[in-house]
C-alpha positions as CSV (number, residue, x, y, z in Angstrom):
1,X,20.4,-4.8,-38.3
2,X,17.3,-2.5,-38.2
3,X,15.7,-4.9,-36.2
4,X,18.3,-4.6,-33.4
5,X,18.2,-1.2,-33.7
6,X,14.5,-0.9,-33.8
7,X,14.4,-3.2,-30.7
8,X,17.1,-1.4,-28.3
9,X,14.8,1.9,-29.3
10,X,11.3,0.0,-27.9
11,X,13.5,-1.2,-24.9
12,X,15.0,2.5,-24.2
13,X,11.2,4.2,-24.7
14,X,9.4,0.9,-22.1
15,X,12.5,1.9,-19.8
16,X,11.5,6.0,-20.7
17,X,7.8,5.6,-20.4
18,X,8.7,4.0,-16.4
19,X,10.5,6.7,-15.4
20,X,8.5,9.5,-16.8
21,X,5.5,7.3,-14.6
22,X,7.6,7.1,-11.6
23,X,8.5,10.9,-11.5
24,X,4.4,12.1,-12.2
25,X,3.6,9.8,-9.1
26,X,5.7,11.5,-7.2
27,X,6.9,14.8,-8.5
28,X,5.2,16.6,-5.9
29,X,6.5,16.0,-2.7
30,X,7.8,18.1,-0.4
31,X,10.1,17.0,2.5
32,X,11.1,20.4,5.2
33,X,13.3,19.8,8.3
34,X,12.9,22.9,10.5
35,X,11.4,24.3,13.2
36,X,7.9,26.0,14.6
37,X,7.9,29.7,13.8
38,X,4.6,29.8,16.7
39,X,3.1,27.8,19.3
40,X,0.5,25.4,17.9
41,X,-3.2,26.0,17.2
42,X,-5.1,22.9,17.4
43,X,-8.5,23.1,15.3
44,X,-11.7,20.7,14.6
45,X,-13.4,20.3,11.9
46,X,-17.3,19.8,12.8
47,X,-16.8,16.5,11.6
48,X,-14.6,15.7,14.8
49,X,-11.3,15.6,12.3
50,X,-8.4,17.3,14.2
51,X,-6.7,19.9,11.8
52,X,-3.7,21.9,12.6
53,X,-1.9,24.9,10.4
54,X,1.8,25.8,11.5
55,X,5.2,27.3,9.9
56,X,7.8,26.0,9.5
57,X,11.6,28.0,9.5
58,X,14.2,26.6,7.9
59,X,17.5,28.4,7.4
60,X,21.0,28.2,5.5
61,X,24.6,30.1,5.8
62,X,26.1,31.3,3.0
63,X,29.3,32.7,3.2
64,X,29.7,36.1,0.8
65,X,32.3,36.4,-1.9
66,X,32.9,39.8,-1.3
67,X,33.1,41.1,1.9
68,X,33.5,37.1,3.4
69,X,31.0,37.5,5.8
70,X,28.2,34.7,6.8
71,X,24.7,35.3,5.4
72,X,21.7,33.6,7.2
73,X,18.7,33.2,4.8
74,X,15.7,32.2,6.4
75,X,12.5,30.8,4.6
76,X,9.5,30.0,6.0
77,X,7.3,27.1,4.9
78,X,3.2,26.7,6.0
79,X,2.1,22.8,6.7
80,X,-1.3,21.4,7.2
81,X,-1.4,18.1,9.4
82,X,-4.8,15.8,10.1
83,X,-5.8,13.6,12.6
84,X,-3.7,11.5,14.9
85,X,-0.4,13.2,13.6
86,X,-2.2,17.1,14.3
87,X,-2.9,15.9,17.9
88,X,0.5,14.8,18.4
89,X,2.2,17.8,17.4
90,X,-0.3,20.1,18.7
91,X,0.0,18.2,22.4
92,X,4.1,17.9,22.4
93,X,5.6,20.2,20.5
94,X,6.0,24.1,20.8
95,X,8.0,27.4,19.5
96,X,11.2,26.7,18.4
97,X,11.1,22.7,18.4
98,X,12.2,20.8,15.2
99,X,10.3,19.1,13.3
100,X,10.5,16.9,9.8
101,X,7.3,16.9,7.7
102,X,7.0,15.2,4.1
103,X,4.0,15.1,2.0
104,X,2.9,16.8,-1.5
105,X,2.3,20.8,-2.3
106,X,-1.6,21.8,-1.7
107,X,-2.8,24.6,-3.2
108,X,-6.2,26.2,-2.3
109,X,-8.5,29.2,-2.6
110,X,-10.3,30.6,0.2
111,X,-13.3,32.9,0.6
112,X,-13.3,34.7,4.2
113,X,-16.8,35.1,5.3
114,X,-16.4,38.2,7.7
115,X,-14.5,40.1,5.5
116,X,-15.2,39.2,2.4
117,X,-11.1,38.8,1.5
118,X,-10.6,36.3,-1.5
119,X,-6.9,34.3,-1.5
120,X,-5.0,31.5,-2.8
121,X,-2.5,29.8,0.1
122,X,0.1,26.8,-0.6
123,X,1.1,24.9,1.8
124,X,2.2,21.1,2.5
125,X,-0.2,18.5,3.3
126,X,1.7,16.4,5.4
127,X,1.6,12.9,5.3
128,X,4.3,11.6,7.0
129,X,6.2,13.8,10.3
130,X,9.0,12.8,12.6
131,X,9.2,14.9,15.6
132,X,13.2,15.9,16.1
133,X,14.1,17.8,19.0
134,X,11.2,19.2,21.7
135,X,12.8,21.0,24.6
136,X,12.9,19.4,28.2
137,X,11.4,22.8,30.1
138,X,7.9,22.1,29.0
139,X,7.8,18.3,30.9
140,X,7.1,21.0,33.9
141,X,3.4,20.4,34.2
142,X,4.3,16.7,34.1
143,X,6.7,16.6,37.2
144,X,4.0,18.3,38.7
145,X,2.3,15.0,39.1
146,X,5.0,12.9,39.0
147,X,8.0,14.5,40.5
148,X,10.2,11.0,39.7
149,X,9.3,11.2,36.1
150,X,11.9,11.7,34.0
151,X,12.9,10.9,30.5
152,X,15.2,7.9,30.1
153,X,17.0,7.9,26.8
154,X,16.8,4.2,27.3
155,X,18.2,3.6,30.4
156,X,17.0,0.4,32.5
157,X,15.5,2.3,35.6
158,X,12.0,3.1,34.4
159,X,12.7,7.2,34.6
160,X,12.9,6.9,38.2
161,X,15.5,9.3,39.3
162,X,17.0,7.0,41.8
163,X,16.0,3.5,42.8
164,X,14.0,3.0,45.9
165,X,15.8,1.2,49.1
166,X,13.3,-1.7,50.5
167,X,14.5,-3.2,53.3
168,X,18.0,-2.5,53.0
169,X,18.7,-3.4,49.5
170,X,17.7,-1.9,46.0
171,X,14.2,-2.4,44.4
């Protein structure tokens, strides 16, 4: 019978053990849905690597026990992005658009050389993003150029606003 016991106990520690792994791989990761709290400010590295720094707003409601009112709490997260995904954002998205970031918690120290300030910052090294909602006003400087342009939502008729009559019958 100690044998069974002693058994079930290995089995329950292995099954331990691969959960204890599982959560250190990926305890830190961070995953915000909210939106820019500033217009993008695209940077490069001297190496050519794109690098871009933004802030993220997310917010909850809350109603109060006491006086039954509705409390917004606001909290504002700083994000890192690299590369391709840094571009991206940088080129489509603005003030006020939504956006879904997930990727672990950085921290870092910093020495400014002009004045001499010494900090720590934490922010979110993201690794994967989903761009959610980016307002239709800043297409503008596209119509410009292509005044048929416009976005589809998956309809069949290329983002043409209308189809084109040729000789008599529709293109």
């Amino acid at each position: 019978m100690n044998r069974v016991k002693q058994g079930r106990r290995r089995v329950a520690l292995f099954a331990f053990d691969d959960v204890e792994r599982a959560m250190q791989r990926y305890l830190n990761e961070m995953t915000v849905l909210g939106d820019l709290l500033a217009d993008p400010c695209l940077h490069y590295f001297p190496d050519g690597t794109a690098v871009l720094r933004i802030t993220l707003e997310t917010r909850s409601e809350q109603r109060d026990e006491y006086t039954n009112e509705i409390v917004i709490s606001s909290e504002h997260h700083d994000a890192v992005l690299y590369g391709i995904q840094a571009e991206q954002v940088a080129w489509s998205m603005h003030q006020g658009d939504a956006l879904w970031l997930c990727g672990p918690l950085r921290r870092r120290h910093f020495l400014d050389g002009v004045t001499g300030r010494s900090g720590t910052v934490c922010e979110i090294e993201a690794r994967q993003i989903n761009i959610l909602r980016v307002k239709q006003s800043y297409l503008s400087p596209l119509l410009a150029f292509c005044p048929d342009w416009r976005p589809t939502n998956g309809q069949s008729n290329n983002g043409l606003r209308s189809q084109t009559q040729v000789s008599g019958r529709a293109a």
